[in-house]
C-alpha positions, 0 to 999 in steps of 0.5 A, a space after each residue: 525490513 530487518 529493523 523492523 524484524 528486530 523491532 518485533 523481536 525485541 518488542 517481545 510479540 511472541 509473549 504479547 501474544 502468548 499472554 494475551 491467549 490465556 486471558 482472552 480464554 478466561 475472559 471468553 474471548 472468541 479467537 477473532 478478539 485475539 487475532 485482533 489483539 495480535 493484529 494490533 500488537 504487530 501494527 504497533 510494533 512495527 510502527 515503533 521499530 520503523 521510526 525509533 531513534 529518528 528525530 524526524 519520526 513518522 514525518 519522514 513517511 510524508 517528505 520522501 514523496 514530497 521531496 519528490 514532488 520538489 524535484 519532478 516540478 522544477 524538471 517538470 513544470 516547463 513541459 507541461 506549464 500549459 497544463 493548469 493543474 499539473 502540480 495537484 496531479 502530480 502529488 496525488 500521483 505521487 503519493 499513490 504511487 509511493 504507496 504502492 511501491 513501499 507496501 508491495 515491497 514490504 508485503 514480498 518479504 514479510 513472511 521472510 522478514 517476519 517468519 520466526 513467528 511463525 515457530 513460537 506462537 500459532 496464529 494465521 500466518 495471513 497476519 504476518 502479511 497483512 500487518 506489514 502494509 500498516 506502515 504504509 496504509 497510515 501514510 496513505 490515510 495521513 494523505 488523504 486528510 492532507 490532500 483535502 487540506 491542500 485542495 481546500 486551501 487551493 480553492 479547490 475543494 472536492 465535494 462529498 461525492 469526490 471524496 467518497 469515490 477517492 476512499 473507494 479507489 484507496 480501497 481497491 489499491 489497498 486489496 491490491 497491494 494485499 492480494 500481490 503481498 499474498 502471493 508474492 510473500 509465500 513465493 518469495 520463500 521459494 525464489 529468492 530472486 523475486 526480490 529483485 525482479 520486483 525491484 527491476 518492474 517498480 522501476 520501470 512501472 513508475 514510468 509506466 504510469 502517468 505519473 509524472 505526465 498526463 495521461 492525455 499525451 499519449 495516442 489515446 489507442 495506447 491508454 488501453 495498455 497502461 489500464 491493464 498496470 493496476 495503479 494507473 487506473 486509480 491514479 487517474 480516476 483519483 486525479 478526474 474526482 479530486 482535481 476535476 470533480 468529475 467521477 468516472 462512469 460505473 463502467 470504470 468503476 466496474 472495471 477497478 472493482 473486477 481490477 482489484 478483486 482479481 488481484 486479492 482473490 488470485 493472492 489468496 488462491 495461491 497464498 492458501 496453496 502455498 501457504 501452510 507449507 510456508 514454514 519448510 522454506 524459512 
């Protein structure tokens, strides 16, 4: 997060911004075109000051999980060899958990790493948070296309139907990554100890979830509780549609639907609380 504060820093953001405002006016622009110019100016920076002086550049988005991959199968797939498509579970859930993981992470500091902002131009301090997922939204939708690649080459290759529904399910993660950064961005300001609180629950959520095991090894009077932790939900509709070609019932899609909203309306609520007082605790 620091480089990529500095990144914007020194990617002058502020002046972008600044100079895009007069001209947006005399062109008559709506203030909506310059947010998203601002959106797009704070993507781009942001993913140029992650990757600059890297010789591996954004693959290394993609090998952090896949290097993963390598280590859970060769510990892995002796206990679960009688399970057919273990290695395609395994990387789906993998890369939707490191989603997760990196984009919450990120989205709990950005008004922290990013606030300096907040004091040299005026624009919605909501940008500063959402734009600080983008990293990790490019790599989810590199995932996708890969995935299908994979699933195709393996002789699996999901139908229309399957890959709607997993566009769905990356969108309900996505709102609720949002809705979390939200929240825990302007709370963060506040406690500092968040930080690592966070640090502790990613951890321990990562096994909390299936997703190094299937979900079928449990005591089925178990599955309840681990459908209240957000991710779990749409790793395995994920893993029935693409693997299995089997789109869950509109009853658990219900449910992540009403899942994701919570989580985006509650981030909002709070971030509309505590928000505009954001800039006293910087």
């Amino acid at each position: 997060m620091t480089n990529a504060s500095a990144g914007i820093k020194r990617g002058s953001t502020p002046t972008v911004a600044a100079a895009a405002e007069p001209a947006g006016r005399a062109a008559g622009a709506r203030p909506a075109v310059l947010r998203a110019g601002l959106i797009w100016t704070l993507v781009r920076t942001d993913f140029k000051a992650r990757y600059h002086g890297t010789f591996g550049g954004f693959l290394w988005a993609l090998l952090k999980p896949l290097s993963m991959f390598v280590v859970l199968m060769s510990v892995f797939s002796f206990l679960f060899a009688s399970n057919p498509t273990y290695k395609l579970d395994l990387i789906i859930g993998l890369f939707l958990w490191d989603f997760f993981a990196e984009a919450t992470k990120s989205g709990l500091t950005s008004l922290h790493a990013r606030g300096f902002l907040l004091t040299r131009a005026r624009f919605p301090s909501w940008i500063l948070v959402v734009t600080s997922i983008s990293n990790a939204v490019i790599t989810l939708a590199v995932f996708f296309a890969v995935i299908v690649i994979f699933l195709t080459g393996a002789g699996r290759p999901p139908s229309a139907a399957a890959l709607a529904a997993f566009a769905g399910y990356c969108a309900a993660l996505v709102a609720i990554v949002v809705g979390f950064s939200l929240g825990s961005s302007v709370l963060f300001l506040r406690y500092r100890d968040l930080n690592q609180v966070w640090d502790v629950v990613v951890q321990a959520g990562f096994f909390f979830a299936p997703v190094i095991y299937p979900l079928g090894i449990l005591p089925e009077r178990f599955h309840i509780y681990l459908f209240l932790w957000p991710p779990t939900p749409i790793i395995e509709f994920s893993r029935a549609a693409l693997v299995n070609g089997v789109i869950p019932t509109g009853a658990a899609h219900l449910y992540l639907a009403a899942d994701a909203a919570i989580c985006l309306l509650l981030g909002i609520v709070i971030f509309r609380r505590l928000g505009p007082r954001a800039a006293e605790y910087l």
